[in-house]
N, C-alpha and C positions, 0 to 999 in steps of 0.2 A: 828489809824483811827477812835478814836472813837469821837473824833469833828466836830462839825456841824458848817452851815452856816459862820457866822465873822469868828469866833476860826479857822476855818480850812483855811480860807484868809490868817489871818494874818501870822499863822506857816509856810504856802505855803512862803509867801514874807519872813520870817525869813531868812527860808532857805535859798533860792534866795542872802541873804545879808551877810548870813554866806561864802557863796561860795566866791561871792563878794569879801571880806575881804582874802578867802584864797588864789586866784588867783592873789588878788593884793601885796602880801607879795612873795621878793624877796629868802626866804626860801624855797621857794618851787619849786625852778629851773621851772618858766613856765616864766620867761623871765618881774616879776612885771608888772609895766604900759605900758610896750613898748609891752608886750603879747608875744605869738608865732612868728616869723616870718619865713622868707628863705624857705617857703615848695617849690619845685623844682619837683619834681615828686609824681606820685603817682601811685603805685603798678608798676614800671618801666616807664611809662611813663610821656617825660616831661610836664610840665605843660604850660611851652610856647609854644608848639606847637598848633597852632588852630586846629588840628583835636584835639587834646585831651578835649580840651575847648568843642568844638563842642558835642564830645563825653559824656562829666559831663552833657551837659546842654538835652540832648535826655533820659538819663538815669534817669536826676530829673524829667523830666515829664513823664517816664513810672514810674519813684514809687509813683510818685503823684496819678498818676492814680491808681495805686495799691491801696494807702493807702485809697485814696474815696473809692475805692471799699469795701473796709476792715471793714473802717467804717460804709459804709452803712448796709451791710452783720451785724456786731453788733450791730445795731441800730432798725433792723427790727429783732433781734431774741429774746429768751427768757431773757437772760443777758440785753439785750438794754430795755425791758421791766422792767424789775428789778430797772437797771438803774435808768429810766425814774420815777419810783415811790419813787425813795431814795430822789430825785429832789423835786417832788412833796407831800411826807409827811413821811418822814423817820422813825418816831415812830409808823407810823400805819403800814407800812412793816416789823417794828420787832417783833409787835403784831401777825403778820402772820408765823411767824416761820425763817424768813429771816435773814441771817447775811449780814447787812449794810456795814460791816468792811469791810468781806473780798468783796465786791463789788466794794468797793472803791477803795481796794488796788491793784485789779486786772485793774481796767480804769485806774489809776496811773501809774503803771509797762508799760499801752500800751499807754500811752501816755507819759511817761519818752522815750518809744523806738521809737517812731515815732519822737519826739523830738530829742535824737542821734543821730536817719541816717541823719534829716534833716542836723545838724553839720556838720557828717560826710562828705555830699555831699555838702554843705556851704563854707569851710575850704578850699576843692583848688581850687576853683572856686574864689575865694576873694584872697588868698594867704597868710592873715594874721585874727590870733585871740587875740583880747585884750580883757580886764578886762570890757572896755565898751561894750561889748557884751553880755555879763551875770548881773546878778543882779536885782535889784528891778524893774528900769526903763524899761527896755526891754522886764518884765514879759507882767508890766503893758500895754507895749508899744501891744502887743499881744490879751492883752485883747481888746484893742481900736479896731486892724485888723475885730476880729469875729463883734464886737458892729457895727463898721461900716457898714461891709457887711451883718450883718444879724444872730442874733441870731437863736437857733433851724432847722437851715439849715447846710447841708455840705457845700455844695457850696459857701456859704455866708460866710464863712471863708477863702475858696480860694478868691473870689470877696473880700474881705478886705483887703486881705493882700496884695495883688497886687497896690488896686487904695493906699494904703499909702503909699507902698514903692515908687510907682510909683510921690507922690504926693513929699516925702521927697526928691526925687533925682532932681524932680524942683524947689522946693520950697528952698530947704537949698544952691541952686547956687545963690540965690536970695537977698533971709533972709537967710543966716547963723546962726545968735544967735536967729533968733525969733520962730524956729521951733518946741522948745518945747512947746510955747503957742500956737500955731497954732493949734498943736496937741490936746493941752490941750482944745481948744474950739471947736476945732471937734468932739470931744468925748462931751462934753456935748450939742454941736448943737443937736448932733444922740441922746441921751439918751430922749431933751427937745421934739426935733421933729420930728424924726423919731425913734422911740423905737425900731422898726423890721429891722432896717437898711437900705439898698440898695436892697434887696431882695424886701422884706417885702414893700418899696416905691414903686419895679416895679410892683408887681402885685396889690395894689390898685390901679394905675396907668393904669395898664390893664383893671382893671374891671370895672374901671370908663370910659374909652373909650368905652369898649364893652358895657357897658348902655345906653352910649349917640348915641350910632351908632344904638342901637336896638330903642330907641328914636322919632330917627329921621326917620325911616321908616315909610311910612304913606302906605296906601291903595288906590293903583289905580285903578280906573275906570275901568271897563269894557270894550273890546273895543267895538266900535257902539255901546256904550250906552250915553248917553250926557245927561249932569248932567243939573237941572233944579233950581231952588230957588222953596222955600217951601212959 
């Protein structure tokens, strides 16, 4: 973990394309390009039954809720401090006595593990796992989620991930093949013109109404007082 900035991108996306490659090799009994299929149950219960359905989908948004919480809770503590200055200028926190590494490699471990359950709970909700579901594209595809909703916010990662999946599941009955560039120009719309995302757009959004509303307030009269010309 001792790479910064690009360097530690690009080894992220290595990875990413190593997995890639070993998921899509039929040596490794995970079923090549056709992936996982046939999950049928899960922990005894079937997966065609709508309460079970009903049941995955009550459970992903108490850990969802969990995991905001989680992260919010390491985000305002000492570590999420830590964090936040590895971000902002990593060689002057090792100046201070700070190991960078193991920093890194602990937000890695909890974000490899938030990433699993997400899987976990992903997998029979879907019923099927392929090769397109892992790798470069998908990392990338991820990054888009937060860029879109909003960097530097929790939230704005929920809000991302949502309006694109939300967006891909219209968009690709429509456009089929064109969705990767759609993608691909939505991400650079939000980079050109809105940096801060969807968050980031409602509340200038906000504060520009709450100016013009305070604005627009003028000062009335008194009553029985009548105004005269000077």
């Amino acid at each position: 973990m001792g790479l910064r900035g690009t360097y530690f991108a690009i080894l992220t996306q290595a990875i990413a394309f190593a997995v890639w490659l070993t998921v899509n090799r039929n040596e490794m009994k995970l079923g090549g390009t056709n992936g996982l299929t046939d999950f049928k149950s899960v922990l005894g219960f079937s997966l065609g039954r709508p309460t079970t359905q009903r049941a995955l989908y009550v459970l992903t948004a108490v850990l969802l809720v969990a995991a905001l919480l989680l992260a919010r809770r390491l985000v305002r503590s000492k570590t999420g401090l830590v964090l936040q200055a590895i971000r902002d200028n990593e060689r002057r926190l090792e100046f201070l006595g700070y190991s960078a590494a193991s920093f890194k490699i602990f937000v890695f471990a909890v974000a490899a593990a938030l990433a699993g359950l997400s899987g976990l709970l992903y997998v029979p909700q879907v019923g099927v796992i392929t090769p397109s579901q892992v790798g470069v594209l998908p990392s990338l595809e991820i990054v888009i989620w937060v860029a879109f909703g909003g960097r530097g916010t929790l939230w704005g990662a929920v809000l991302g991930a949502i309006s694109i999946n939300w967006l891909r599941s219209v968009l690709t009955a429509i456009y089929p093949t064109l969705w990767p560039i759609i993608l691909g120009g939505l991400f650079v719309a939000v980079v050109l013109l809105f940096p801060t995302g969807l968050v980031g757009a409602a509340t200038r959004l906000r504060g520009l109404v709450g100016r013009s509303g305070v604005a627009g307030v003028g000062v009335a009269p008194a009553a029985g007082v009548e105004e005269r010309p000077v």
